[in-house]
N, C-alpha and C positions, 0 to 999 in steps of 0.2 A: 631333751629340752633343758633350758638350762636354770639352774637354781633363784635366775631371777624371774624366770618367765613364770605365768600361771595362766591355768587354761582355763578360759572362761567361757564359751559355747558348750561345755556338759557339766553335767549333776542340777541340784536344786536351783534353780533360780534367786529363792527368797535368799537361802544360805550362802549361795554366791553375794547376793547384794549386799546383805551386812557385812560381809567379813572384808569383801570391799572397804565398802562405809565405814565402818567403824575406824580404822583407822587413818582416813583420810580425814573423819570428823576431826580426830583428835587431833592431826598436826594441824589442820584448818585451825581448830581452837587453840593450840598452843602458838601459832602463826599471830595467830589477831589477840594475844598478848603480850603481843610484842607494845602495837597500838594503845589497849585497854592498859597496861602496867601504867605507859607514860601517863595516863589519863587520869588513874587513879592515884597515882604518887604525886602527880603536880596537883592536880585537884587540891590535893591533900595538904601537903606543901609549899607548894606557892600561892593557891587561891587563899585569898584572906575574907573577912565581913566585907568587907567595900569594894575588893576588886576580885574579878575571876578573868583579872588578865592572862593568866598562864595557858588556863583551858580554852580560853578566845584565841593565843596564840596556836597552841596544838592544833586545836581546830580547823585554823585554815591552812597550816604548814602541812598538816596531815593530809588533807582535802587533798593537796597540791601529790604528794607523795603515793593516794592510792590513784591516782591518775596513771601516775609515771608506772606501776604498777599492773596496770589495770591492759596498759599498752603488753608487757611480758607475759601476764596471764595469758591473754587473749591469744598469743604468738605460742604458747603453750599449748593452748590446745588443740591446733594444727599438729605438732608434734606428735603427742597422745594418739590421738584417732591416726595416722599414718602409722604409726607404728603395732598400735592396736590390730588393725585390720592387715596389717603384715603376720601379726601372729596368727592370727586368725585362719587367713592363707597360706601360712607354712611358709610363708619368704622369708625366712629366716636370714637367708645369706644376704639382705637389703640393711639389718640393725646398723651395720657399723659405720655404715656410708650415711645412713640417716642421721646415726649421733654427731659423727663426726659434724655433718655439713652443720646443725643445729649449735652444737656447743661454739662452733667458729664462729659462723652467722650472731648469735645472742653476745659473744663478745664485743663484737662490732657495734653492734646496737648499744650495751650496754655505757663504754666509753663516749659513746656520739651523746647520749643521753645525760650523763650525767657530769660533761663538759656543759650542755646546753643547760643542766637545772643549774650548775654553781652559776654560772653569767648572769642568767637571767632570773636569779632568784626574787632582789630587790624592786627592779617592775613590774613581775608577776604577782607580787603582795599589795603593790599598788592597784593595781588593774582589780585586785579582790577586795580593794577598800578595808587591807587592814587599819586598825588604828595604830597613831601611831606609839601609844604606849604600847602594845602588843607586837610591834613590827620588829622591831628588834629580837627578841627574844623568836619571832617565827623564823626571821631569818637566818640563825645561825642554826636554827636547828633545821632548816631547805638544807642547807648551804654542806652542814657535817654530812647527812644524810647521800649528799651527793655525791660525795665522798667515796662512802661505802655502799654505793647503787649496783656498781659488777657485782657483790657477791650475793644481794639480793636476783638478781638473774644467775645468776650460777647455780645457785638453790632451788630457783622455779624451773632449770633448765634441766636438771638432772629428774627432778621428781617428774618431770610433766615422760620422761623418755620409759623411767622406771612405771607410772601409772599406765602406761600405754603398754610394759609388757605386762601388766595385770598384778604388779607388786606395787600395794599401799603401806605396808609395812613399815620399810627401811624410811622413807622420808619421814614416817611421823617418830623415829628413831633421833633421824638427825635433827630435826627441830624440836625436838622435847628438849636437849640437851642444852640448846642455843636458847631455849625461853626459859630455861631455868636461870641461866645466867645473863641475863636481863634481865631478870627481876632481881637479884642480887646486885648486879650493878645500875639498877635504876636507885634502889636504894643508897647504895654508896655514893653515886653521883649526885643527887638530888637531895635524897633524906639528909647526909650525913656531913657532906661537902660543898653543899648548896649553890652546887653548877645552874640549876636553874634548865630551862628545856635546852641549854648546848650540853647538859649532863644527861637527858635524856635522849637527843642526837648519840653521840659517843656509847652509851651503853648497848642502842639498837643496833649498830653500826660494826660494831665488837662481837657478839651476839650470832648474827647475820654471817661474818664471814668465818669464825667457827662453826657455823653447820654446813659450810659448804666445804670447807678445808677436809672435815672429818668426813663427807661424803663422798670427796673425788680422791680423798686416801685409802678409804677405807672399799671402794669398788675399784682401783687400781690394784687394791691386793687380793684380790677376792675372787681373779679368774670371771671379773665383766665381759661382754664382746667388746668393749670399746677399751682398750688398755692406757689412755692418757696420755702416749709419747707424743711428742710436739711432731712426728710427722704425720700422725694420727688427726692433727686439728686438720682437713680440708674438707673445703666447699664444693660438691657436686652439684652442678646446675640442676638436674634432674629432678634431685630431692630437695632442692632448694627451692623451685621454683613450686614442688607440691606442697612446703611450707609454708609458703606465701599463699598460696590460692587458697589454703585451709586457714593457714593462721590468722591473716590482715582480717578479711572479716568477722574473725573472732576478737581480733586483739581491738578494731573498728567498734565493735559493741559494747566491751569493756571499758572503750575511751569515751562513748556516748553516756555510758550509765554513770562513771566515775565523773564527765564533765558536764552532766545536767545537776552534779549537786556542788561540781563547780561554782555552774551557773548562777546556782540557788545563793550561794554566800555573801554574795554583796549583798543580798536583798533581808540575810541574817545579820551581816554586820550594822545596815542600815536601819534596824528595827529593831537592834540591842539583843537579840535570839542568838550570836554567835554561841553562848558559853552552853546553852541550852542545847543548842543543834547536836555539839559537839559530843552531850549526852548520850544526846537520843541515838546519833550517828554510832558510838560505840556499842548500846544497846543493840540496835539494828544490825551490825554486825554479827555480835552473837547469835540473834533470834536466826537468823537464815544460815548457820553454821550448815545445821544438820540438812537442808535440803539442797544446801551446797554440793555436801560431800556424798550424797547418793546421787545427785545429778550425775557427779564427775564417775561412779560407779556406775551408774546406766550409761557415761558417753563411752566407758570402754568395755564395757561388756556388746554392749549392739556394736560398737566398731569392731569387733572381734566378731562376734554371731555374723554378723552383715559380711563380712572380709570369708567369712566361711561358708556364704551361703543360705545362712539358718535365719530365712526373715522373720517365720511366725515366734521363733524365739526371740529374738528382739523385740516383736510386739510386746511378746509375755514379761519382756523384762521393764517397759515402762511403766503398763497395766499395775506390775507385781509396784514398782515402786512409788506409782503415784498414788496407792492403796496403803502402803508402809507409813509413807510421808505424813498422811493426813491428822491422823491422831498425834503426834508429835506435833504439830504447825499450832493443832488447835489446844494442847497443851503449851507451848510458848504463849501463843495471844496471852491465854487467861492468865499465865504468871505474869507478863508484862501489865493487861489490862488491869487487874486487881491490887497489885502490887506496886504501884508506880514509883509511892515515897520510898519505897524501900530500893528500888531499884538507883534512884538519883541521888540518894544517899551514899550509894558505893561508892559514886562517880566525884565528887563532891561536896566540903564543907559547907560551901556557901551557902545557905536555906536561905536565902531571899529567892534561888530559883527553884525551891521544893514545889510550890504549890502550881506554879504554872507548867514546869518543868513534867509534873503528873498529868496534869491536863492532857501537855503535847503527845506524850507517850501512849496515853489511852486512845487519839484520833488517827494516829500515825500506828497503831501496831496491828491494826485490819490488812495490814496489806499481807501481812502473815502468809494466811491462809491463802491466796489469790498467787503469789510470787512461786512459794513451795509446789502446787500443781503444776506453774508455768515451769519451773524448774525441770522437771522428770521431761515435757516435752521436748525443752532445746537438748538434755541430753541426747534424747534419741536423736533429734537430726543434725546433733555434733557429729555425735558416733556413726551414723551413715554419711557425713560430711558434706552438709548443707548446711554450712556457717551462715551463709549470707540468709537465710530465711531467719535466723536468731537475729542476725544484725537488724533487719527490719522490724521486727517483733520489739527491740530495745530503742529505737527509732522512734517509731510510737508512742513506748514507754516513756521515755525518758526527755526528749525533745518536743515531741506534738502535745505530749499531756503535762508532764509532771514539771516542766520550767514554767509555762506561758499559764498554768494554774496558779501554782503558786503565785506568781506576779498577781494576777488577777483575784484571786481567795484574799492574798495579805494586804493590795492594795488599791485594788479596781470594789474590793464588796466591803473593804475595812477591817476584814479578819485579823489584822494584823500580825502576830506571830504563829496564829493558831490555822495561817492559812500555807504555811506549809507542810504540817504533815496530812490538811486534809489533799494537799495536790497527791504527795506520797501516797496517800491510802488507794485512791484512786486509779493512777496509772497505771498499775500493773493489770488492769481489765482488759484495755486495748488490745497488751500484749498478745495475752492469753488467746483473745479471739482468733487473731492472727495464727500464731504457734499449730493452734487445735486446725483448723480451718486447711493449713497447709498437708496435717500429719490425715486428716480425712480423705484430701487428696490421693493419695498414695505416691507422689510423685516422690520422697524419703525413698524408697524400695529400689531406685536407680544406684549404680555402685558406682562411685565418685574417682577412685583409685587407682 
């Protein structure tokens, strides 16, 4: 077996999950400071008493970006679970035809994409109702950002292959390195030379493609199955096409959940909630770190158990985590709910949005608890590879309930700003019923592969 692989269908379950987790938390969280730095440097920086134009621009520039994002994750974890459940089944001799097809395929994607964000940056900021004292400043940081969008996929390309052979380690390796120096050059571009968010573009951007430089050097020297040489990069229809049937409706549900808060933005821009959203949205990130990163630990461990055979193992491994999760979920609430000033404080000088900004954050962080159970479900029918039952689940969530509420809480009952974290709080119920409802079924226990 080889030094990247780890076997995950034997020993302890619980101890398998965290050693997972824990370090996929932590790149997850050094990952989403890349975001939070910008947030709290410009916050800092650029917002002044009168304007909190910087963080209105981040806000929707950023919106715009975990979209684009949201499309590579989702295509990532097609990736994972094939290769997962390759290990799992001892097909070992399928790795290198998988990666290859993968790293080629996300190249492709990656330059179509980020041709398409530089073009169409400036009427995409329209179309979001940025204003236009913020437009500017969003758009060049769309626009750098676009720039350096391949090696944001280079980075989710490698780790999603490496999680699938049950190593969370080495990614949160190369992105610790890359978030250190982002935050030194957020500082120097912003703090010290007051580039303004195209200093924060360029710092992320910089950042990003040193952890991917350092990860495709440092496994080309390392005796990986997949060794880098350019006759190395081809496309297998095969495994291409089992990428696509896994990926699309994973990468389909992450462009649902990233584009119902799309959606949401004009209706923040138009009710002055941008710079507040923007908060809360950074918060929000945070708070689901950790049910994140044991989801992705329950999708490859049952993709692995499942690929091998071992169903009642896989049960035991969502049961195990949806039981780990909980006290952690209901420990974030109450930091978020008790703590709000302190929390909007981090994010932001401005205290004209302290008081309301606390409000938002105590109606909006219920969904805490509701989101982290849903979480351990879609892993497991990642990891047995019934993307498309999460897709509908996020469908639900995120289109049926949590856009057409909002609208309605903020402007149909007069909630005004305070009626979009009640849509947020909300939506994630639907899901869940869905999610649960499928996995009772038993129909999950079919092998997709």
């Amino acid at each position: 077996m080889s030094k990247f692989t780890r076997d995950l269908t034997e020993g302890s379950v619980a101890k398998k999950l965290v050693r997972f987790a824990a370090p996929f938390f932590a790149a997850n969280f050094m990952q989403a400071l890349y975001g939070i730095t910008d947030r709290i440097i410009v916050g800092n920086f650029v917002d002044t008493a009168e304007s909190s134009l910087g963080t209105e621009a981040l806000y929707v520039s950023w919106a715009v970006m975990m979209f684009m994002n949201a499309v590579i994750i989702g295509l990532s974890v097609g990736v994972t679970v094939i290769i997962a459940q390759c290990v799992g089944a001892k097909r070992h001799e399928r790795l290198k035809g998988i990666i290859g097809t993968t790293f080629s395929a996300f190249g492709v994607i990656a330059i179509v994409l980020s041709l398409l964000l530089f073009v169409f940056a400036p009427p995409l900021l329209r179309v979001l109702q940025t204003s236009e004292a913020a437009f500017g400043g969003a758009s060049a940081y769309l626009r750098i950002n676009a720039a350096g969008f391949i090696f944001v996929v280079g980075y989710n390309s490698v780790s999603a292959v490496l999680r699938g052979m049950g190593d969370s380690l080495r990614p949160m390796v190369f992105v610790a390195i890359a978030a250190s120096l982002n935050i030194v050059l957020d500082l120097l571009f912003i703090g010290v030379l007051e580039w303004g968010l195209a200093g924060a573009g360029f710092a992320t951007i910089i950042a990003q493609a040193l952890s991917f430089i350092l990860a495709a050097v440092y496994l080309s020297r390392s005796g990986f199955v997949f060794d880098f040489k350019p006759g190395s990069f081809r496309v297998k229809r095969e495994e291409l096409n089992n990428i696509i049937r896994l990926g699309l409706p994973s990468a389909a549900q992450q462009s649902l959940v990233q584009g119902s808060f799309l959606a949401i933005t004009p209706l923040a821009n138009s009710i002055g909630a941008a710079s507040i959203a923007a908060v809360m949205g950074a918060i929000n990130g945070l708070a689901v770190l950790p049910a994140q990163a044991m989801m992705a630990a329950v999708s490859s461990m049952t993709g692995q158990n499942i690929g091998a055979g071992k169903i009642d193992r896989a049960k035991k491994v969502m049961y195990s985590a949806m039981l780990m999760i909980l006290p952690v979920s209901l420990t974030v609430w109450a930091i978020v709910f008790f703590f709000p000033e302190t929390l909007m404080g981090i994010f932001t000088n401005y205290a004209g949005n302290a008081d309301t900004g606390a409000n938002y954050l105590r109606i909006g962080c219920t969904e805490y608890i509701v989101v982290s159970e849903l979480f351990m479900i879609n892993g497991l029918l990642l990891g047995a590879g019934h993307p498309k039952v999460t897709l509908v689940n996020s469908f639900v969530n995120s289109i049926l309930l949590r856009v057409p509420l909002a609208y309605f809480f903020s402007l149909g009952l007069g909630m005004g700003i305070y009626g979009i974290p009640m849509a947020t709080a909300i939506a994630p119920t639907g899901g869940f019923i869905i999610a649960w409802g499928f996995y009772l079924s038993g129909k999950w226990k079919t092998r997709t592969i």
